[in-house]
N, C-alpha and C positions, 0 to 999 in steps of 0.2 A: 653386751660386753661391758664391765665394769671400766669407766675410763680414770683413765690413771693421772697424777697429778704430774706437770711439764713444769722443767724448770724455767720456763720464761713465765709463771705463773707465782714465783718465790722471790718476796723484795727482801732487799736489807732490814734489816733490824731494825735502825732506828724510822724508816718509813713507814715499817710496821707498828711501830708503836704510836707514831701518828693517830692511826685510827683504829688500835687494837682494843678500843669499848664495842665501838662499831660493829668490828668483826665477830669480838664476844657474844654481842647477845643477837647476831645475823647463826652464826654457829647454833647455840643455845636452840633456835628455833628450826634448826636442821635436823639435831639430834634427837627431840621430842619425840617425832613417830617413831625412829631406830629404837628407842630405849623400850625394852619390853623384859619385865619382871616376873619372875618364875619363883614362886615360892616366898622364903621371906628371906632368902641370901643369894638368888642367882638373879643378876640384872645382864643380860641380852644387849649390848650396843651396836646397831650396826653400821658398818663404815662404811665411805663413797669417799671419792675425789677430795670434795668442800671438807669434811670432817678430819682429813688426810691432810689437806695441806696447813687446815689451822693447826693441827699437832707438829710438824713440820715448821711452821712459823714458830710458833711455843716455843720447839728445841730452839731453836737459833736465836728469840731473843733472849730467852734464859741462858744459855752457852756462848750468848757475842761471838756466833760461830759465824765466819767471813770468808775463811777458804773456801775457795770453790770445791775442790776433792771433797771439802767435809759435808758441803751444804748438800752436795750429789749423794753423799753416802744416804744421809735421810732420806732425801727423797727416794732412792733406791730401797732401803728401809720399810718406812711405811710404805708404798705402792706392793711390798709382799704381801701386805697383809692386807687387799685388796682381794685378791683371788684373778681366776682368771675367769673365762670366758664361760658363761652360766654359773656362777659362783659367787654367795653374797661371802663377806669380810666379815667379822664379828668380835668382839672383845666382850671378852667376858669376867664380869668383875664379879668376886663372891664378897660380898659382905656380913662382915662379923666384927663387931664394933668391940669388944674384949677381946683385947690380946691373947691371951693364957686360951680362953676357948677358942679362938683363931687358930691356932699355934695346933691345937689339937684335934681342929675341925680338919685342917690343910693336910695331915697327914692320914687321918684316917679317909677321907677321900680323895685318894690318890689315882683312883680308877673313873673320878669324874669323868673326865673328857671324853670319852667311850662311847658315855650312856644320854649326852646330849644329843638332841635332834632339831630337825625341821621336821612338821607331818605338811603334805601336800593335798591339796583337794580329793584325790581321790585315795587317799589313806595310806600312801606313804611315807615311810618317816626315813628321811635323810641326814643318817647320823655325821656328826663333825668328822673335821679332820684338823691336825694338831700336831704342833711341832713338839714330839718326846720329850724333846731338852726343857721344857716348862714345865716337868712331871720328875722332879729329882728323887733320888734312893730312899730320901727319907719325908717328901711332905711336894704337894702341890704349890703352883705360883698362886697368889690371891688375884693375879691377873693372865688373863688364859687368849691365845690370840685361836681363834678359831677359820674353819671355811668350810660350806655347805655348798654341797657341788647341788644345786636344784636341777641342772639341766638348763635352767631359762626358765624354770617355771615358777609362779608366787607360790611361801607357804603360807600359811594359814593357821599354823601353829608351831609355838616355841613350844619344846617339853626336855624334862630329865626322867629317866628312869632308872636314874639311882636310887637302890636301897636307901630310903628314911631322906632323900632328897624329891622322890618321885609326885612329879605334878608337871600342866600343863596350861600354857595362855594361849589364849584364842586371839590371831589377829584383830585389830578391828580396822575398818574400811580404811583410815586416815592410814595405819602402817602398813597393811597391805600395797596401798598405794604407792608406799614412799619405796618400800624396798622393788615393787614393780618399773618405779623408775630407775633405781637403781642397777636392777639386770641388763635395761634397754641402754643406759647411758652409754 
């Protein structure tokens, strides 16, 4: 079970910022194994708790947000997009550094989300699942919140088999691992 971020775990702002290098580069070395590249515009992020609550911290110092109703809203927030129980979390960044071919890369792949997968040891591929409303009438988000229901089990490979996107990364041990503790957390 992916465990989820508590809000006795979310300090104020300014405490955070106290030691928000600290955290920085304690995160940075969280995200290392998560981050797996697919091609030369699909980058794979995968979330847990730690990676969750630093974005959660983010909002709040960047928004001097203090209400408690609001600081709950986040955290209710990001914990969606955690998944649930056998199910990794994913953010999926496309990157495409020109605007103009941005602009008309997003909308001609509109049917992205579909055709991403997890493939699993024995040759299943567990494709995404995906909130519609990040896929609008006329062009995709550049940021995609994804969830792969694995069952519990590690994959071992990220892939797209989108038309003129298609390709596939091989875990390797160090991310296999990370996302394997992430199922058990």
């Amino acid at each position: 079970m992916t465990r989820k971020v508590d809000r006795a775990e979310i300090i104020d702002f300014e405490t955070y910022e106290e030691n928000r290098d600290v955290e920085r580069r304690r995160i940075m070395g969280v995200k290392e194994p998560r981050r797996i590249h697919v091609g030369d515009h699909l980058t794979f992020l995968f979330e847990n708790a730690d990676t969750m609550r630093y974005q959660i911290q983010e909002m709040i110092r960047v928004e001097r947000i203090v209400k408690e109703a609001a600081i709950r809203h986040e955290i209710d927030t990001y914990n969606g997009l955690l998944g649930g129980p056998g199910q990794l979390g994913c953010s999926l960044l496309i990157e495409i550094d020109d605007p103009a071919e941005r602009k008309h890369k997003l909308t001609e792949w509109r049917g992205l989300p579909e055709a991403l997968y997890l493939r699993l040891e024995d040759g299943t591929r567990v494709h995404a699942a995906y909130d519609a409303a990040q896929v609008g009438e006329d062009r995709l988000s550049a940021v995609q919140y994804l969830k792969f229901d694995t069952g519990g089990r590690v994959p071992v490979a990220v892939g797209s088999e989108f038309p003129g996107l298609t390709g596939e990364t091989e875990l390797s041990e160090a991310q296999r691992r990370a996302l394997a503790a992430d199922l058990t957390e």
